[in-house]
C-alpha positions in Angstrom: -11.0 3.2 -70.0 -10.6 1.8 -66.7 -13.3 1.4 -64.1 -13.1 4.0 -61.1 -11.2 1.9 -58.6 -13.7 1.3 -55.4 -13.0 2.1 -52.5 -11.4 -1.6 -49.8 -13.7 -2.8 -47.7 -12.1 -2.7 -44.2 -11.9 -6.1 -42.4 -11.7 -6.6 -38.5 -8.1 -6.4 -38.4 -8.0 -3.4 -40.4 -10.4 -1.7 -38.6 -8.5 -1.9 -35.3 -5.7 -1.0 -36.8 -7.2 2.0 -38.3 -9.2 2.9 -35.3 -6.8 1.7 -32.6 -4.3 4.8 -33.6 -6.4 6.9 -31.7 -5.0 5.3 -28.4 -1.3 5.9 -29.7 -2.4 9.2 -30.0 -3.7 10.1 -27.5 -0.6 8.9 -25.0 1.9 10.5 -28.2 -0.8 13.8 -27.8 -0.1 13.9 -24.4 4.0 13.9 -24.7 3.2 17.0 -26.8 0.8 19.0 -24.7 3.1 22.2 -24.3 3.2 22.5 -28.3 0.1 21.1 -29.4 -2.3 24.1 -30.5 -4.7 21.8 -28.5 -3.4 19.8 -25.5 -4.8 16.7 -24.2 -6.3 17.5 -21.0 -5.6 15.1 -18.2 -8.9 14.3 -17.7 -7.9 12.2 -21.0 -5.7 10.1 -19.7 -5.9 6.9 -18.9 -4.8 8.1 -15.5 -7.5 10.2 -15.1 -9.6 10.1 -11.8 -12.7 7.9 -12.0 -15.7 7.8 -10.3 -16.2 5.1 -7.7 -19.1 3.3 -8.1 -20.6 3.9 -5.3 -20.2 7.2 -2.5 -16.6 6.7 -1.4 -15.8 6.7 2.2 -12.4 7.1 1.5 -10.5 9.2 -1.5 -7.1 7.6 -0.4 -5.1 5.2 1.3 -1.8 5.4 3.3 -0.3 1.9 4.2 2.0 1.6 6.9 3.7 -1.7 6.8 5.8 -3.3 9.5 7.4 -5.8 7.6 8.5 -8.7 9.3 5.2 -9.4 11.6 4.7 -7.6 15.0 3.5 -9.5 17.2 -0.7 -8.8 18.0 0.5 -10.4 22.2 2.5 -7.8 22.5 1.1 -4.7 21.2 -3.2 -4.4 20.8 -4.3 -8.1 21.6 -4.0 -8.4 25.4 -4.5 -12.2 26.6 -4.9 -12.6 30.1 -4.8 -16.5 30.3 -1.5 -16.4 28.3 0.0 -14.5 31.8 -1.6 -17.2 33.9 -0.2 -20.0 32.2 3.2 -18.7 31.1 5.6 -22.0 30.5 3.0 -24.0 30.2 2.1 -26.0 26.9 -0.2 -24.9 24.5 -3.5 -26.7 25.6 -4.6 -26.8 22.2 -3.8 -28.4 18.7 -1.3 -26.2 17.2 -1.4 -25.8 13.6 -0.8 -28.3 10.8 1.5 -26.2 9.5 4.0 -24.5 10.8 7.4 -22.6 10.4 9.3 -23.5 12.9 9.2 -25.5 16.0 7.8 -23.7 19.0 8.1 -24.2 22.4 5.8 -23.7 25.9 3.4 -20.4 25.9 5.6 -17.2 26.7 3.5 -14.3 28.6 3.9 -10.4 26.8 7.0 -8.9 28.5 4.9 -5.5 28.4 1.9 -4.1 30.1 -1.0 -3.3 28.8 -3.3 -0.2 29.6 -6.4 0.8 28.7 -6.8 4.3 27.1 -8.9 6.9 25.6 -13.0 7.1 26.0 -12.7 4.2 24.4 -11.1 2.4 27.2 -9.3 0.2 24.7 -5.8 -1.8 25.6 -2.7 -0.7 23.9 0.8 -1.9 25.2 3.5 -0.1 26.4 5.2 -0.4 23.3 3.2 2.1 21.9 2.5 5.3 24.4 2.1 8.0 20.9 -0.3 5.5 19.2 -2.3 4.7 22.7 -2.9 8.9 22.4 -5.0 8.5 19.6 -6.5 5.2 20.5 -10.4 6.8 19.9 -9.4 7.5 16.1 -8.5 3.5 16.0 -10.7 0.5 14.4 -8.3 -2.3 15.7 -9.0 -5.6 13.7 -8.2 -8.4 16.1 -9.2 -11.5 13.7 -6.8 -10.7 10.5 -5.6 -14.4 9.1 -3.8 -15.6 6.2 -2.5 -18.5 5.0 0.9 -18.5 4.4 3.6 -19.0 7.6 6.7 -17.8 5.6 7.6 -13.9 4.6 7.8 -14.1 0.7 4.1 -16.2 0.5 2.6 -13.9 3.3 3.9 -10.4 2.1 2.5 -11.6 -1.5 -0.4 -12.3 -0.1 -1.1 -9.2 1.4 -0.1 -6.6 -0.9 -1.6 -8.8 -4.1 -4.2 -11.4 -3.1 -1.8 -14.5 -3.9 0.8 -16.0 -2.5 2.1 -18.2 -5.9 1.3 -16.3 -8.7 2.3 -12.8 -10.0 -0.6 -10.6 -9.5 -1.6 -7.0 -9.6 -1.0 -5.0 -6.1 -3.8 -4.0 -4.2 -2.5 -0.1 -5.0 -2.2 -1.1 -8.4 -6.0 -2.5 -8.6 -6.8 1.2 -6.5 -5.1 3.4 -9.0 -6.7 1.4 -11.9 -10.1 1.9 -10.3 -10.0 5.4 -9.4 -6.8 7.0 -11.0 -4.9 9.9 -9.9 -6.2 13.7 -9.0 -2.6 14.4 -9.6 -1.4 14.7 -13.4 1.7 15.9 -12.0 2.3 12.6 -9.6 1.9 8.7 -9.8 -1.2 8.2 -8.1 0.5 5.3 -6.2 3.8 5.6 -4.4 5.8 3.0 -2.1 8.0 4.9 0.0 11.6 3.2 1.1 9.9 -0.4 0.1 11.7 -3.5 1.0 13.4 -5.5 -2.3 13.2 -8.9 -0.5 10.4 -11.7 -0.1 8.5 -10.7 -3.6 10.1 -7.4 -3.5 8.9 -5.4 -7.0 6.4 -7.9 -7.3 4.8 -6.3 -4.0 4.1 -3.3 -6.1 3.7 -4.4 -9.8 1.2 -3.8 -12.1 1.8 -7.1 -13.3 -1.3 -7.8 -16.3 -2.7 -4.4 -15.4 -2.0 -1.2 -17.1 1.6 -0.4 -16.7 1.0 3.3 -15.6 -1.1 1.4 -12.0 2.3 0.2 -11.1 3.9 1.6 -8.1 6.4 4.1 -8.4 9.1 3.5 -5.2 10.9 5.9 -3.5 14.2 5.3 -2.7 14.5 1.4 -0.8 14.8 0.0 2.8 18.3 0.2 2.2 18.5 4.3 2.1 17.7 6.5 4.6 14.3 8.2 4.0 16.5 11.4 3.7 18.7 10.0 0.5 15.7 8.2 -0.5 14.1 9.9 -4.6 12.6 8.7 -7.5 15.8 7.7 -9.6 17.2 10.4 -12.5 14.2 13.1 -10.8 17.1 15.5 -11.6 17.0 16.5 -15.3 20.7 16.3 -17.2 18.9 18.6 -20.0 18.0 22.2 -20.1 13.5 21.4 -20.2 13.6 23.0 -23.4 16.2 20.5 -24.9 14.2 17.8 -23.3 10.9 18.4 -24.6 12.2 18.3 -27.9 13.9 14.6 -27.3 9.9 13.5 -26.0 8.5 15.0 -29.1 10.7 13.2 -31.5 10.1 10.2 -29.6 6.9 10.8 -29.5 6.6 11.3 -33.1 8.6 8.2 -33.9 6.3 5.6 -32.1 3.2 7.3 -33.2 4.1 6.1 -36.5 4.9 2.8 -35.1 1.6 2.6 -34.0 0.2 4.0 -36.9 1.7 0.4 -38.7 1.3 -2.0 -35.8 -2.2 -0.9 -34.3 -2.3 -0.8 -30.4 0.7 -2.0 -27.8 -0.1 -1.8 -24.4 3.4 -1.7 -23.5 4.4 1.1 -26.2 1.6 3.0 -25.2 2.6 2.6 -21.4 5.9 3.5 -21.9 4.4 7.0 -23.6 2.2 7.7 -20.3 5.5 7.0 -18.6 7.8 9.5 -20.3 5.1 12.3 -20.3 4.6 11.3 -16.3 8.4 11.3 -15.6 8.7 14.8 -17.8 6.1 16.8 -15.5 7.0 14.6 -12.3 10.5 16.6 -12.3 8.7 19.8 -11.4 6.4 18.0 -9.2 7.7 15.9 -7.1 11.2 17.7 -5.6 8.5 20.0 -4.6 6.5 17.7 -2.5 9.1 15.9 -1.2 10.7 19.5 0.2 10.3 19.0 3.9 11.7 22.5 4.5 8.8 24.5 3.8 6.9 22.3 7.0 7.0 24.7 10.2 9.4 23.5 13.1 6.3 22.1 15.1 5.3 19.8 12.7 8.8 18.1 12.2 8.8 17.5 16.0 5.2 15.8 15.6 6.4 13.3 13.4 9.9 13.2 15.3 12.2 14.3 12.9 14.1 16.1 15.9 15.1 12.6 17.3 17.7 10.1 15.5 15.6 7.3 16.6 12.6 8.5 15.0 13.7 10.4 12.3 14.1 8.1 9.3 10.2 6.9 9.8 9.2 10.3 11.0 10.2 11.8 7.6 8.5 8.9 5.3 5.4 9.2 7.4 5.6 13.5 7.1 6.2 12.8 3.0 3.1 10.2 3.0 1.1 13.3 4.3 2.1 15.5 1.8 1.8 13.3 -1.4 -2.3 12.1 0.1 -2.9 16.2 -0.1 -1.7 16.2 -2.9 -3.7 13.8 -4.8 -1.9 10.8 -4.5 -4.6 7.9 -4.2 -2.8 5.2 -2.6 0.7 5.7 -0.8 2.4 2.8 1.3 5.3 3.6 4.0 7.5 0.6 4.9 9.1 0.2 8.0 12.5 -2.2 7.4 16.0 -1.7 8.8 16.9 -4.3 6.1 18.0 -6.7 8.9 15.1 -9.1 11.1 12.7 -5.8 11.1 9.9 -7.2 13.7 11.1 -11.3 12.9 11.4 -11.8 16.4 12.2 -15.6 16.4 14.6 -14.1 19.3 15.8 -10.9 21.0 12.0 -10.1 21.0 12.2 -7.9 24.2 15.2 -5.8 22.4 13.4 -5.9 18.7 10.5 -5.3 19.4 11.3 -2.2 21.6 13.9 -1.0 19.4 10.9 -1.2 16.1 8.5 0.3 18.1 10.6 2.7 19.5 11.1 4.1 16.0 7.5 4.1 14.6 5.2 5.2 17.1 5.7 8.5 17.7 5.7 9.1 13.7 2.5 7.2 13.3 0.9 8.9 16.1 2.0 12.8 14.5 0.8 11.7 11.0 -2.6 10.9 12.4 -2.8 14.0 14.6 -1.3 15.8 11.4 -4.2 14.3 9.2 -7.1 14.9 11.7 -6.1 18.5 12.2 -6.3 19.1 8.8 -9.2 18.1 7.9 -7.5 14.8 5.7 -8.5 12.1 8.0 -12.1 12.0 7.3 -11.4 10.6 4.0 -7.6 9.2 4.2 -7.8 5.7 5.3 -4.8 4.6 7.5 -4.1 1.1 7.1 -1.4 -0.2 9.7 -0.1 -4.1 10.2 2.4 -6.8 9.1 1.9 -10.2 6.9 1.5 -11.6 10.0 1.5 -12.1 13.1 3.8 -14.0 16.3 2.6 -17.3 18.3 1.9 -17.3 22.1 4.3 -20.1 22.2 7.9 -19.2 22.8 11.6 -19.9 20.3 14.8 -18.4 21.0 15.2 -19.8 24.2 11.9 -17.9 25.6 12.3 -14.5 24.1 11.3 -14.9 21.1 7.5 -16.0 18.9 7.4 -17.6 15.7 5.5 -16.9 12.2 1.9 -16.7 13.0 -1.0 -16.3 9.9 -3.4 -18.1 11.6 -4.5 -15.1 13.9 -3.4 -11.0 14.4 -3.8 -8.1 14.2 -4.2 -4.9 12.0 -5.7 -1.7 12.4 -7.6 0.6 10.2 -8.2 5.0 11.6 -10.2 7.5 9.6 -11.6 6.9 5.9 -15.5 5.9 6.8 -14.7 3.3 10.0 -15.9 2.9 12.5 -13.1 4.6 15.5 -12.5 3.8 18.4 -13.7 0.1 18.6 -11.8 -3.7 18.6 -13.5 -5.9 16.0 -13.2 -9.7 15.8 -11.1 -11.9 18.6 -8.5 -14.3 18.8 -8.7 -17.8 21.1 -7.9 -17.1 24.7 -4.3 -17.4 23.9 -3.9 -15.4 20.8 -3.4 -18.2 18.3 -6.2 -18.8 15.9 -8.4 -15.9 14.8 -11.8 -17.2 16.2 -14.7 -14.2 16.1 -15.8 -12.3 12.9 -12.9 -13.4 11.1 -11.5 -11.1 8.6 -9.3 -13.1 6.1 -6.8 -11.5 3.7 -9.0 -11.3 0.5 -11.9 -9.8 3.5 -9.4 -7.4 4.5 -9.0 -5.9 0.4 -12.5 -6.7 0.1 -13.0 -4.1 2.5 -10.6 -1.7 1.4 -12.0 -1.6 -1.7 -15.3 -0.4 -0.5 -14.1 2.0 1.7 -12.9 3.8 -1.5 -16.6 3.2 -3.0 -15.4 0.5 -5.2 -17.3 -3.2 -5.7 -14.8 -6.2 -5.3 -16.4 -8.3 -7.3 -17.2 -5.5 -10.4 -13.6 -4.4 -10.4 -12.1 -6.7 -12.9 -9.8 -6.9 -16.0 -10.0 -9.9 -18.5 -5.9 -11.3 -19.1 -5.5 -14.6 -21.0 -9.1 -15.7 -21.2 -10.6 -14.6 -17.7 -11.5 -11.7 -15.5 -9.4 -11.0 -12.7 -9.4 -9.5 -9.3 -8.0 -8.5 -6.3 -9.8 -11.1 -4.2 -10.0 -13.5 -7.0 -13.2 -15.6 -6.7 -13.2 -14.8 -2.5 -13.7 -11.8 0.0 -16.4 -10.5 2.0 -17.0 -6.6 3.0 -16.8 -6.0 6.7 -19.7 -4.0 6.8 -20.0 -4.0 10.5 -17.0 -1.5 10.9 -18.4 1.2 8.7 -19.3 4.6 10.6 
């Protein structure tokens, strides 16, 4: 007679492997939610909102981005010595590196005015924005390190200018997912495909469901501009039963092979993509806003209307849950490059953004969404005092400018930090690029340092081993 066979031990591998199906699962579960006699609730998911570690100022963040680099002389930083010693040389040493040659120091062509309670400068560039000047925390000492557009814009959006890195609203929706089940809880409206293009909002090493999902490109207008194949080929009923074979399939794959991150993400993406088709031609319909509202955010003007209606649909997806949603202003030409033409650029980029940017923060305040929206507003850099382009135009400047921060826990209606006299170097409370995520981070009630995930042997972050919190500007 033989013995009773006993039962196999289980070894490590084993174990995961066992064990690990549960993940599958739970992403395969979630593709079968309508059918399951118990569906996976989103809170679930690994999408599922988290809580921040410590009492957020902030639930969300909309980031307008100039790309290109406006220039901080000509539109919040007012330097009276550069008027007084227009053509003259720089009297100081330029720096080390630069990107292109410049020439003597060029005054602003505009005027600046001081507006609000606060009394603050804004140029002329910007009469909307000057409106709401009391809701503003303008940062006057941003600097990088990085004097071309693909290092600088990487730098910005993902904390490094060489490597491939996570995006800072990839390291937000990680850390605090999405209040939306129904919607990516990070969106990049009409996003620019050069210098680092996708790269500017990848995942990268991070989960791939933290990526950024884009809407349309610079290249559309904001009016043509959807998340691609939103409109279903298949009746829903035919395309539910595709997922759930699908689904069925890889949850035996997994059920072999233990966990894939990338399987497992492309399951979160299917089920996303399969609700998203309900969801998001809804948000995305401007036609249910009232007639006053489109003329807020200028969509009864041709100049304004293509930012206008990004800026209105940036509203709409923040009350709706989305937790981090960026808004890119590029004609796909020199957008604010201003090595020349800077009188014409300049006015013409302005010209088309700031009565849009003013209405969305008007928009936000009155409804309540401001408090706790922060509005992030800048370039990935700024221009140089000293003139090119036969003295109408300002080179690539990192080494000092300006960004602006309104709602969200700052402080408003105040000028932080201070260039040198003529607008080159960042010189008081400086607030470098990892200082500026650092920042943004806490705002949303997350620690910099804490929020970490270990890739290839190490924990990494969006400020890797730098960045300080710029305490002094919270309300």
């Amino acid at each position: 007679m033989k013995p009773a066979p006993q039962p196999a031990l289980l070894n490590r591998r084993a174990a995961l492997h066992r064990s690990a199906i549960g993940f599958g699962w739970l992403a395969a579960s979630s593709l079968l939610a309508e059918k399951s006699p118990s569906p996976i609730p989103h809170s679930l998911s690994p999408a599922a909102p988290k809580p921040p570690l410590a009492p957020p100022r902030a639930k969300r963040v909309i980031f307008l981005f100039m790309k290109g680099g406006p220039s901080h002389l000509d539109t919040f930083d007012p330097k009276p010595l550069l008027d007084r010693d227009d053509g003259k040389p720089f009297p100081g040493a330029k720096p080390r590196v630069q990107f292109a040659a410049t020439g003597e120091l060029l005054k602003s062509p505009w005027k600046f005015q001081n507006h609000g309670q606060s009394g603050l400068p804004v140029s002329e560039l910007f009469p909307h924005v000057a409106q709401c000047i009391d809701d503003l925390c303008i940062l006057r000492s941003c600097h990088g390190t990085n004097p071309a557009h693909g290092g600088a814009l990487l730098k910005l959006h993902t904390g490094s200018d060489n490597f491939v890195r996570p995006s800072m609203g990839a390291w937000v929706n990680y850390g605090l997912g999405t209040e939306n089940a129904n919607l990516p809880g990070f969106m990049t409206i009409c996003p620019t495909l050069a210098h680092g293009g996708v790269n500017n909002w990848g995942a990268a090493f991070l989960p791939a469901w933290t990526q950024g999902t884009p809407i349309g490109n610079a290249a559309v207008p904001s009016d043509k501009a959807l998340v691609r194949h939103i409109i279903p080929r298949l009746a829903p009923g035919e395309q539910r039963q595709q997922l759930d074979l699908l689904a069925a399939m890889n949850r035996d794959h997994l059920a072999q092979t233990g966990p894939n991150q990338a399987l497992e993400g492309r399951l979160n993406s299917f089920e996303l993509a399969f609700r998203m088709q309900m969801a998001m031609p809804e948000a995305q319909d401007l036609s249910r806003e009232t007639e006053a509202t489109k003329q807020l955010y200028g969509l009864d003007d041709k100049v304004t209307e293509n930012f206008g209606r990004q800026c209105l649909m940036a509203r709409r997806f923040a009350e709706r849950g989305v937790r981090f949603i960026q808004v890119t202003h590029s004609d796909g030409d020199v957008q604010w490059d201003q090595h020349g033409n800077l009188r014409k650029g300049h006015t013409k980029n302005a010209a088309e953004v700031d009565r849009p940017i003013a209405g969305l923060l008007k928009d936000l305040k009155a409804r309540g969404l401001l408090q706790d929206t922060l509005v992030l507003w800048g370039g990935e850099f700024g221009r140089t005092p000293a003139a090119q382009g036969g003295r109408d135009g300002r080179d690539h400047n990192p080494e000092g400018f300006t960004m602006w921060m309104a709602g969200g826990g700052v402080k408003p209606g105040i000028a932080y930090g201070a260039t040198d006299d003529y607008g080159w170097f960042a010189a008081e409370n400086k607030i470098h690029i990892h200082d500026l995520h650092a920042t943004l981070l806490a705002l949303l009630g997350m620690d910099h340092e804490r929020l970490t995930y270990r890739h290839a042997g190490r924990d990494f972050r969006l400020t890797d081993v730098e960045g300080h919190v710029v305490t002094d500007i919270f309300a």
